[in-house]
C-alpha positions as a LaTeX table, in Angstrom:
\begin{tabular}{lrrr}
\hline
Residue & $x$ (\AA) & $y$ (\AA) & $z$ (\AA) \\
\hline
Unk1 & 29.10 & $-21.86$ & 40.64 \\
Unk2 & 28.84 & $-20.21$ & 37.10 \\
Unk3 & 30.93 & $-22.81$ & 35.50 \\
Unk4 & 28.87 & $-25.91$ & 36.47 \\
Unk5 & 25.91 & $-24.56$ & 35.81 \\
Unk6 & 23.86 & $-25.72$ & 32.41 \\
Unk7 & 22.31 & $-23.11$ & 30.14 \\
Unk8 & 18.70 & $-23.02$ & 29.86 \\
Unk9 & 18.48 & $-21.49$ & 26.67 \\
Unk10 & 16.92 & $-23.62$ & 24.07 \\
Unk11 & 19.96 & $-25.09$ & 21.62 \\
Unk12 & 18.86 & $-24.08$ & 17.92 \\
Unk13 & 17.31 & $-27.60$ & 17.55 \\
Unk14 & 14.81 & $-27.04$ & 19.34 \\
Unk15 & 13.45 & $-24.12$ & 17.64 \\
Unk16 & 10.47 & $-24.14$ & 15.39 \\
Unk17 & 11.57 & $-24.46$ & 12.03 \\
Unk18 & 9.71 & $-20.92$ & 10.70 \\
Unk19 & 10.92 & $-19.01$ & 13.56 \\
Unk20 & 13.66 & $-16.85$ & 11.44 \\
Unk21 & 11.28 & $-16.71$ & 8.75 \\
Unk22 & 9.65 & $-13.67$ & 7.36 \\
Unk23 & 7.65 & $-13.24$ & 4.63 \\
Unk24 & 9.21 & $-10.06$ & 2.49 \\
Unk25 & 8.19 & $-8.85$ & $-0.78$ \\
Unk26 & 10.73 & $-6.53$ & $-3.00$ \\
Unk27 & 10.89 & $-4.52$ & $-6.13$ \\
Unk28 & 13.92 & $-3.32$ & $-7.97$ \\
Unk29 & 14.01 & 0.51 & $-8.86$ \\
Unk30 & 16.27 & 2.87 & $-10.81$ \\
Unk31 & 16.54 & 6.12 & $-9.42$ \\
Unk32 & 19.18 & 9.28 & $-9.60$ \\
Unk33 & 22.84 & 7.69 & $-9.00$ \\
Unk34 & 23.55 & 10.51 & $-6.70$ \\
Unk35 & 20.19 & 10.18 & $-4.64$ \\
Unk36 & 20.94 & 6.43 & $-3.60$ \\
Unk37 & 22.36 & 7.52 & $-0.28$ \\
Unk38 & 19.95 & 9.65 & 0.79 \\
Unk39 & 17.21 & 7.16 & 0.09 \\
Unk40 & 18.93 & 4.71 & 1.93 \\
Unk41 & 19.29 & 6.86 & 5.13 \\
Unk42 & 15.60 & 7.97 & 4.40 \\
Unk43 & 14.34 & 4.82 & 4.46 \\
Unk44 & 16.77 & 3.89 & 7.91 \\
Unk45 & 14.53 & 6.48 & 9.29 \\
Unk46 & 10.87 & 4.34 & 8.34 \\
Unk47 & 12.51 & 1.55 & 10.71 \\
Unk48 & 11.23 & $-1.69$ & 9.29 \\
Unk49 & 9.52 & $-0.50$ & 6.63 \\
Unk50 & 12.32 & $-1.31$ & 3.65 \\
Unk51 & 15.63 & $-2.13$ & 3.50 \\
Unk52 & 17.77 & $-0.85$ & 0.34 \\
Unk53 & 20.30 & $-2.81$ & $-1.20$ \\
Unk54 & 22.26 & $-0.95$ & $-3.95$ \\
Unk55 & 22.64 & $-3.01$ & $-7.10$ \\
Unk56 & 24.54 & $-1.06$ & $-9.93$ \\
Unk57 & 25.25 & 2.17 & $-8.20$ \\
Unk58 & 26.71 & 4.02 & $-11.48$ \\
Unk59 & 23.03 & 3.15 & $-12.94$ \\
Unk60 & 21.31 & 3.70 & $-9.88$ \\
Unk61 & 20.01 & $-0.28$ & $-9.54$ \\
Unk62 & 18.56 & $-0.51$ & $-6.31$ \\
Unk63 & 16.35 & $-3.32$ & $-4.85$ \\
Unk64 & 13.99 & $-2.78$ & $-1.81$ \\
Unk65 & 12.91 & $-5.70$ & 0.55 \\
Unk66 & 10.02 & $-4.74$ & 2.46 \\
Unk67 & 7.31 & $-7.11$ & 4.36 \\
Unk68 & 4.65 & $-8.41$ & 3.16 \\
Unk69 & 1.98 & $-6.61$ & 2.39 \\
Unk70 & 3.58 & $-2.96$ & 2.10 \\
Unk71 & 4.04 & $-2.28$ & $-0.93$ \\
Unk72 & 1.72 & 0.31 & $-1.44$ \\
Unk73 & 3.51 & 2.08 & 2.16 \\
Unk74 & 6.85 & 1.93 & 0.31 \\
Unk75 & 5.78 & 3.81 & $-3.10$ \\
Unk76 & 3.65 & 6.26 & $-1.56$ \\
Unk77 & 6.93 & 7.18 & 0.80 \\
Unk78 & 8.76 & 7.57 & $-2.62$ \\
Unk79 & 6.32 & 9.70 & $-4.29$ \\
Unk80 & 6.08 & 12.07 & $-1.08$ \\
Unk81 & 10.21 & 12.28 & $-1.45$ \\
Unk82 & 11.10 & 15.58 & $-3.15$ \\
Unk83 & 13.94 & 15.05 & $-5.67$ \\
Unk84 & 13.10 & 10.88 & $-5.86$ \\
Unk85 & 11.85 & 9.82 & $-9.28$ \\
Unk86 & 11.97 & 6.16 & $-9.72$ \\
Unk87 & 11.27 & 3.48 & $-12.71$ \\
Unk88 & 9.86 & 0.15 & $-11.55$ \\
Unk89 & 12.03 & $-2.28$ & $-12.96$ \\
\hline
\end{tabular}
């Protein structure tokens, strides 16, 4: 019988405290307004490599999360896109 039957999942209690945790290092970039959606489905493309966040899109804000220890993965794929320019902010 399904209903009188316990789960045996672990309840979140029981889970080691760092488990969620990742260790993610970002940078904020401006680029072209009109180029933030393309970078965005770009970088959906490099799955797990960088998630974009848009932060002032009439300015072309952006901020990139990324993990640990990628950074140098994350501008190299910007200088190999055609039509990308960016400013470190």
């Amino acid at each position: 019988m399904i209903g009188s039957q316990k789960s045996r999942l672990p309840s979140h209690r029981q889970l080691p405290d760092n488990m969620y945790k990742t260790i993610c290092d970002h940078q904020e970039i401006t680029i072209n307004p009109s180029r933030i959606a393309f970078l965005k489905f770009i970088l959906e493309g490099y799955d797990g490599l960088a998630i974009l966040s848009t932060l002032d899109a009439k300015q072309g804000k952006v901020l990139l999360r990324f993990p640990e220890g990628r950074r140098g993965e994350v501008i190299s794929l910007l200088n190999s896109i055609d039509g990308i320019t960016f400013e470190v902010d």
